[in-house]
N, C-alpha and C positions, 0 to 999 in steps of 0.2 A: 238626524242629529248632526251636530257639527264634527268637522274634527278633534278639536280641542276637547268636545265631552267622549267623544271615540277613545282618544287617546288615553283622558284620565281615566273611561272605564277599563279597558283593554293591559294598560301597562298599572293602575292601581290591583288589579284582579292576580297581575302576571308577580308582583312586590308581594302581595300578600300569603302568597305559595314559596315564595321564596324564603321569607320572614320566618314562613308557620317550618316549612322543613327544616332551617336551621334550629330554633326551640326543639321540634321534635328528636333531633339528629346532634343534638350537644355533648361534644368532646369531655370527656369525665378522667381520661387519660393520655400520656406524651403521645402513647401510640395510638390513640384515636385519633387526638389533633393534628401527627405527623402522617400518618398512613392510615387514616382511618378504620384503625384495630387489625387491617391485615387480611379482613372476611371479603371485600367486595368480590362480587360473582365478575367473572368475565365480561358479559351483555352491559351490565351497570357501570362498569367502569370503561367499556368501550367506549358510552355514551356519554360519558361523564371528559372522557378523553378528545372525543369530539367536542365537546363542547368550551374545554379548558384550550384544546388550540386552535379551534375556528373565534379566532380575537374580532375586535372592533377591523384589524387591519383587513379582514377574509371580508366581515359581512358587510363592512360599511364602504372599506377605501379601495379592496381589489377589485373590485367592478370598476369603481369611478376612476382608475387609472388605468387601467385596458380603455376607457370610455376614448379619454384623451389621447391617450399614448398609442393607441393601437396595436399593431402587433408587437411593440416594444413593451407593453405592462404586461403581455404573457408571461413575460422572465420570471416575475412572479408567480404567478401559476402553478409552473414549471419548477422553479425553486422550492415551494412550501411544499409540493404535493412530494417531487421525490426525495424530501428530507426528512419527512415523514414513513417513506417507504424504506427508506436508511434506518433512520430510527428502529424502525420494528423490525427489520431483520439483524442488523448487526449489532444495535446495543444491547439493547432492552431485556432480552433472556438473559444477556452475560449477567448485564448490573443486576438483576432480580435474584439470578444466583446467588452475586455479592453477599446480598442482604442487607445493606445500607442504605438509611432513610434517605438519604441527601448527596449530592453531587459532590462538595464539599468532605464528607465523613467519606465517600469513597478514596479521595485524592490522598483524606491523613492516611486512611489505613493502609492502603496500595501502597504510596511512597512514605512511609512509617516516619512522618515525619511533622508536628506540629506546625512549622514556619508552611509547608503545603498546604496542610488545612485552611491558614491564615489567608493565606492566598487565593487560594479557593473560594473561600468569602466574600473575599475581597471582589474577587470576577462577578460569584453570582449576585451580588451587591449592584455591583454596574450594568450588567446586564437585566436583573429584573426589572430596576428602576426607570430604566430608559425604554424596556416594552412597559410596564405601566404608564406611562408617561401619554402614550397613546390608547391607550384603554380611557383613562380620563378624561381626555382630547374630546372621542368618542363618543363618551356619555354626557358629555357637555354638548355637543354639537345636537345630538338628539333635542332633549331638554330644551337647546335655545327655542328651536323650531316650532315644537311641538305640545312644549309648555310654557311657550312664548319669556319665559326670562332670561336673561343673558347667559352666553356661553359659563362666565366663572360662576352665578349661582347654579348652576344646570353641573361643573364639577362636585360644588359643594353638596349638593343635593345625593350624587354617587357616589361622594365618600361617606357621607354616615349610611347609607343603604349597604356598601361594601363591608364598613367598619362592624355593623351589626351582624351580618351572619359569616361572614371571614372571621372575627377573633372569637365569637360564640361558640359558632361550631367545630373549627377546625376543618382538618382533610375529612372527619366524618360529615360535618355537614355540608361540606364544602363537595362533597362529591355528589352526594343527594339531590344538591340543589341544582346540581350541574345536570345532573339528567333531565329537570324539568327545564332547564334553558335550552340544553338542547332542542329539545322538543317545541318551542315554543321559536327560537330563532330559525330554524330549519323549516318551518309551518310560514311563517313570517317571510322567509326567503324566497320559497316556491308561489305561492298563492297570486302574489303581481306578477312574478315571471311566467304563469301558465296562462292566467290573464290576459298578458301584453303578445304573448304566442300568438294567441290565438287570436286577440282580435287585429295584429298586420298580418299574418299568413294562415289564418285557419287552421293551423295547427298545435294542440296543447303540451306539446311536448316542447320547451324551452330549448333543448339542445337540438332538436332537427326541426325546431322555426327560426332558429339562426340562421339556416341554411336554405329557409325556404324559398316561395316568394310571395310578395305584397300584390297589394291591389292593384289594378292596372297593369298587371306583370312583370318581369323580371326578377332578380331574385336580391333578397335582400342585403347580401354584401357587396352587388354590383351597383345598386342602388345608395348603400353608403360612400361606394368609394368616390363614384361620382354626383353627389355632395358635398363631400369633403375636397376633391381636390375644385372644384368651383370656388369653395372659399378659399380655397387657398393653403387649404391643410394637408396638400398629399394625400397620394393612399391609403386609403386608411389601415390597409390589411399590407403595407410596405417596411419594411424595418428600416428605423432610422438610426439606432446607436451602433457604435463602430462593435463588431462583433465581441472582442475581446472581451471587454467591458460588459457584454451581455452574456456572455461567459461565465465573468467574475462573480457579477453581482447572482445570478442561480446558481453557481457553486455555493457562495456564500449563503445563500439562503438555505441550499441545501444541508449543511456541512455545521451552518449555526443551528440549525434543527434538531441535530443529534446533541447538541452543545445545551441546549434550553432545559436549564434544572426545574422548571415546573412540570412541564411535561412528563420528563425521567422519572420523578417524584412518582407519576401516577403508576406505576407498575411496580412497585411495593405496596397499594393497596390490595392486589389479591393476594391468595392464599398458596398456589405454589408458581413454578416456571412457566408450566404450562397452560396457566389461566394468565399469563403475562401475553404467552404468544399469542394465545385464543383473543384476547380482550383488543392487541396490538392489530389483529386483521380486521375484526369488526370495527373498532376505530375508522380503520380506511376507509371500510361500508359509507361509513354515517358521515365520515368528512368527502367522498368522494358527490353525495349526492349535493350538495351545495357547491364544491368545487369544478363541478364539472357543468352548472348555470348560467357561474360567473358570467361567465364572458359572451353568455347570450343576453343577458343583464345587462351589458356592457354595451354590445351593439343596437339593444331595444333603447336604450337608456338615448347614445348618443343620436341614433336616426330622429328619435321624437325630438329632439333636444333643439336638433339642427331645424327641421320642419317647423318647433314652436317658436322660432325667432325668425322665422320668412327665410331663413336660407341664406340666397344670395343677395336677394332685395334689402331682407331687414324686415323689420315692423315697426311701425311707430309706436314707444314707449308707453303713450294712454291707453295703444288699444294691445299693450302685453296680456299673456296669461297671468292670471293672478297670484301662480305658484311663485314668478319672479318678482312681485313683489313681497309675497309671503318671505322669499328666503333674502329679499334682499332688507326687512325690519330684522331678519335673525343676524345681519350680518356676514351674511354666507354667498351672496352675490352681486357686485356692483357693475355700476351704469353709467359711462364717462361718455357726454356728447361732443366727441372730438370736432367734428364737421358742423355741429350747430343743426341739422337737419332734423332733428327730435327722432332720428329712427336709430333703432337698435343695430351695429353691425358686429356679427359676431366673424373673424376672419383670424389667420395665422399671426400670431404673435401675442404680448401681452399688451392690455390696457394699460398699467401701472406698475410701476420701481417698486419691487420692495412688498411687503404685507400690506391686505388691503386695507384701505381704515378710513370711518366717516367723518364729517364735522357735526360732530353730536349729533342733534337731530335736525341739523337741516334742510331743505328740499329747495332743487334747483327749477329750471324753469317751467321742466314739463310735468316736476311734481315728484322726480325720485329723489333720492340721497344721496347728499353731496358727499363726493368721496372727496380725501385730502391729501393720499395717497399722490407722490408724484408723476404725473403721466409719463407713460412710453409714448413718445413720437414718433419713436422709427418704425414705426408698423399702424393701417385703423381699425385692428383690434379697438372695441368699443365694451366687450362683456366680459366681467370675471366671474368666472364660478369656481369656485372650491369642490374639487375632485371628490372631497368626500363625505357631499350631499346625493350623491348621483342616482345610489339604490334608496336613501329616504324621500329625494325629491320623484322615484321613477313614478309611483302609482300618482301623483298630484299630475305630473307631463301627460300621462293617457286617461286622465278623465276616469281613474277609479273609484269605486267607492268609498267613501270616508272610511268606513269600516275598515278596508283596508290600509288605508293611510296610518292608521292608528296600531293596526295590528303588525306594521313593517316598523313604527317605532319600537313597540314594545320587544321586535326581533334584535333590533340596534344595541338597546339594552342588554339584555340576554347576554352577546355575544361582547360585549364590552365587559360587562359585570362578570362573569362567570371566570374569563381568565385574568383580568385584576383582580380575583379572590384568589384565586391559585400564585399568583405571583407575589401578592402579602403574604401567603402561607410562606413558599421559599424565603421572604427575607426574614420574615418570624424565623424558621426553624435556622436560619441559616447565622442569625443574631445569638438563639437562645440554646440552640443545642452546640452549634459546632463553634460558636466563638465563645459561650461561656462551661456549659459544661464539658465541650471536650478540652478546654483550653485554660480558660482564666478562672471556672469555678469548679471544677470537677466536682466538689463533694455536694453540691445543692441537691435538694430533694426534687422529687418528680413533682409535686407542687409548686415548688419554688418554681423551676423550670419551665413549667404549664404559665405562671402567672408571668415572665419573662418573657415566655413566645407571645403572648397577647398584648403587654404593650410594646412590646416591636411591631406588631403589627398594625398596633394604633399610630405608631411613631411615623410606621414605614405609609400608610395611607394618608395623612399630613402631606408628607414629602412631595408622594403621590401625584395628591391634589393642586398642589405649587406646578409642577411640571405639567401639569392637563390645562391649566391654567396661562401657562408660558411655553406653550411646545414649541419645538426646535425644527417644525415642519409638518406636514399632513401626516394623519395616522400611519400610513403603509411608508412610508419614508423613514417614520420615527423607529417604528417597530424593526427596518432592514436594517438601520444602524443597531439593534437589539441582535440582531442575527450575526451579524459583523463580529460583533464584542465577543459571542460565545463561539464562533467560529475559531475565532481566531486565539481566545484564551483557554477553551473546554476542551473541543473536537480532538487536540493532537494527544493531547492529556488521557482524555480517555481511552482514545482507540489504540493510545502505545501503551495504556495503563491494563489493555485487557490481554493484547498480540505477540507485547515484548515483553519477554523474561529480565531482559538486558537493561530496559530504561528502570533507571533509578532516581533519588528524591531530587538529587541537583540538580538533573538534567530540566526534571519534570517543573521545577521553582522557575529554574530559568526562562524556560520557553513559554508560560503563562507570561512571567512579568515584563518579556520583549513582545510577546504578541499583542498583548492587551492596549500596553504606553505606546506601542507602536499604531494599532487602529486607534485608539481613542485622537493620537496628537491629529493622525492624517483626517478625521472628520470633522476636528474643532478646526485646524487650518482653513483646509478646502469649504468648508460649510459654512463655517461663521466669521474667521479674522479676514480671509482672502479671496469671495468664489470666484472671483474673476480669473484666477491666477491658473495657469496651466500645470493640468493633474498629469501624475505619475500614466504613463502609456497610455492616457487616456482614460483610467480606471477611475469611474467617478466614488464618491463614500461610501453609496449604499453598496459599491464592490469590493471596499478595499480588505474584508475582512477575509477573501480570500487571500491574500495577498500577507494578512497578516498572520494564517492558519499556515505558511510555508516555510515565513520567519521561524515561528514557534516551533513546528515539525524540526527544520535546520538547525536551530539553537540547543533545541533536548537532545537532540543526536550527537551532537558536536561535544557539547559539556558532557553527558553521557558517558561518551565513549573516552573520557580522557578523566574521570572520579572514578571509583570504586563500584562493582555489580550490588545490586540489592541483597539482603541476607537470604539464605538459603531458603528459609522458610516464607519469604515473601514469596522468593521465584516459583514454591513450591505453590502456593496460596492461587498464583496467576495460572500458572497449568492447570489448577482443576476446578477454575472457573468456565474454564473451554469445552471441558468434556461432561456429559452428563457422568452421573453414580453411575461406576460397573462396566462402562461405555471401552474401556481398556482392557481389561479382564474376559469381554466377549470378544474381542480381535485378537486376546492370543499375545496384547505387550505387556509387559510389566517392568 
């Protein structure tokens, strides 16, 4: 069978499980829709946890930027995995203690203060919308490929598929459904990467056929690097960004991870502390085995990549693989014959200024798509590929079976869909519980309220869909600047909202609303009014959000310590969040 019916069987099959659990798993209450009743077991929500944070960014675009970037797209890696490790030791039990649905309703209660909650909103507002934004992106880019329509019908098609079981079911069905993506994305992920092991090094173990070696000998990252620097590309295993900056930006990933109210969310669905902790280490199980692939994904991905364009020769454009034509009708690859020679040269630097873009439909000499895109002359870079086709294009690169072509899209999906549901839930509950019930309507009913989170939800997936539509950069870029925003407005908020007795409501207002105006100005500048312009120490966007998590920490300290201490009974409320029940009384203090 082809791909195309692969697909439609594989990801029709994977929708209709998804569909059926949400019907079956329908929210009938706030707290099934906000924390889905509070019952999930540990293993369920682990998997559900896995699934809500391995994004479109994990399954789609962190491979295809290791692919390129080389040891510079580790930073990612490295950044999600130990801010997730963050995560589950130092927030996670505090806030479950708390007992507050929302990132938000912790901030009013902590710092007793409505103008914080407000605030608070406001952050998780920006932040959700800008990782959604890439989630959309995501499932558009699938869709183009694979179900051959363009990238905006390919969003539109993921927002009502989102819109149906995100505002139906809520966090109950919204968690249900997440186990079966995991499940399904994770399956998805391994199967070409055991595949492509095994058939360059004999070996089916993806992370030690990284390491292997290929046919005719040697081993296959000596084999990449010299590759890559023949074209022109350096080392490939050499770091290229000024340290600091790689720094920054895995701090910031690290640091926005603990900051990300969808995530947080998920450990107020179990039932006590210690199915929080429990559920928070098997999380890392289930995200560790995709995350630790990556980047053999990333080296199979780019070796093939390099080989299927003749390397250093080239290939003449008639006689490419077919997959480059396939991705270049999606829009997802272009072909500028700078030298007139009909052959492809794929080498350091870009083909073309700016986003790539065609002249409608039509074909130049040797029969590809005319791009219209202005060319880069300073470099004969001849090939664009978009970073994050690289794991949907990998099983097409090594001559896989359709079947699995089909079955890595339906993976894409999964991991796009699953956390753009969790991310509508946050702006749902974050519209309907903490801006209008704790704030502007207090007296509404739990119906009323239920019926308010659901069209914020449908409001918030519109929105959504506009930005997947018009993203501001590739998925894993989009989403770093998501990481940024919460870094830099959540992280200090919380961790002095759990540590310090002392930090009070002004402090805490303050240092959200300079951290947040402060990354947001520095990535509208540097990214969009001026990239040309020379950044701060070198610290490019996707970094600045450390930079802006320092402000916030120095500004809450500052105003702090020169306003009044929080009332007694707060300071008192923060001390025994820290300690378990009784935990005082066995040591002998009181």
């Amino acid at each position: 069978m082809s791909i195309l019916v692969w697909t439609y069987i594989i990801v029709g099959i994977s929708f209709a499980l998804y569909i059926g659990i949400a019907m079956w798993a329908r929210a009938a209450s706030t707290k099934e829709f906000y924390v889905a009743g509070g019952g999930v077991s540990p293993t369920v929500n682990g998997m559900a946890t896995a699934a809500d944070w391995m994004s479109a960014a994990s399954f789609l675009s962190m491979a295809g930027i290791i692919a390129f970037s080389g040891y510079d797209g580790s930073v990612y890696l490295m950044g999600w995995t130990g801010g997730y490790v963050l995560l589950a030791l130092l927030l996670a039990p505090y806030l479950r203690k708390f007992g507050k649905f929302t990132v938000p309703d912790f901030v009013g209660e902590r710092y007793y203060s409505q103008t914080a909650r407000t605030v608070a909103v406001i952050c998780a507002l920006f932040v959700s919308f800008t990782y959604v934004a890439g989630q959309m992106r995501g499932v558009g880019i699938v869709f183009a490929r694979f179900l051959e329509v363009s990238i905006d019908l390919g969003v539109i098609i993921g927002m009502a598929i989102v819109f149906f079981y995100a505002v139906l079911g809520g966090m109950k069905g919204i968690t249900y459904t997440q186990v079966a993506q995991y499940c399904v994305l994770i399956f998805a992920y391994l199967v070409p990467a055991i595949f492509i092991s095994f058939q360059l090094t004999g070996n089916p173990i993806p992370q030690l056929g990284m390491g292997g070696t290929v046919e005719g000998g040697g081993y296959l990252m000596d084999k990449l690097d010299g590759l890559s620097t023949e074209l022109g590309l350096g080392n490939y295993t050499d770091p290229k960004k000024p340290m600091l900056d790689t720094f920054f930006i895995a701090f910031a990933l690290m640091v926005g991870t603990a900051g990300l109210p969808h995530v947080i969310v998920r450990f107020f669905t179990v039932a006590k502390v210690k199915d929080a902790r429990s559920s928070a280490g098997l999380a890392l199980v289930f995200i560790a085995i995709l995350y630790t692939t990556a980047p053999a994904i990333a080296v199979f991905s780019k070796y093939n990549l390099i080989n299927a364009v003749g390397g250093k020769e080239g290939i003449a454009y008639k006689d490419a693989p077919q997959w480059v034509k396939n991705w270049e009708n999606a829009k997802l690859i272009g072909w500028v014959d700078k030298n007139g020679d009909g052959k492809i040269q794929y080498s350091k630097g870009t083909a073309v200024q700016g986003k790539l873009e065609f002249d409608g439909i039509k074909r130049g000499a040797n029969g590809e798509r005319v791009v219209k895109s202005k060319l880069d002359d300073k470099n004969t870079n001849e090939l664009i590929v978009d970073n994050d086709i690289m794991v949907l294009a990998m099983p097409e690169v090594a001559k896989l079976p359709n079947w699995v072509i089909g079955l890595v899209a339906a993976g894409g999906l999964a991991a796009a869909l699953s956390t753009a549901a969790g991310l509508l839930l946050v702006i749902s509950s974050a519209v309907s519980h903490d801006l209008l019930k704790q704030n502007l309507m207090p007296n509404i009913s739990e119906k009323t309220e239920l019926f308010y989170a659901r069209i914020a939800a449908a409001a918030a997936v519109v929105l959504a869909g506009y930005f997947g539509i018009n993203p501001p950069g590739f998925v894993a870029s989009v989403v770093a600047f998501a990481f940024g925003l919460a870094a830099a407005s959540f992280f200090p908020i919380i961790i002095m909202g759990i540590f310090s007795k002392r930090m009070n409501m002004q402090g805490a207002i303050s240092g959200m609303i300079v951290g947040l105006l402060f990354t947001i100005s520095y990535i509208i500048y540097y990214k969009f009014i001026d990239p040309t312009a020379t950044l701060w120490f070198g610290i490019s966007p996707e970094g600045v959000g450390t930079l802006g998590m320092i402000l916030n920490f120095v500004v809450a300290t500052i105003v702090s310590s020169l306003t009044p201490p929080p009332p007694q009974h707060v300071q008192d409320m923060v001390e025994s969040i820290r300690y378990p029940r009784g935990a005082k009384e066995a040591v002998g203090v009181h």
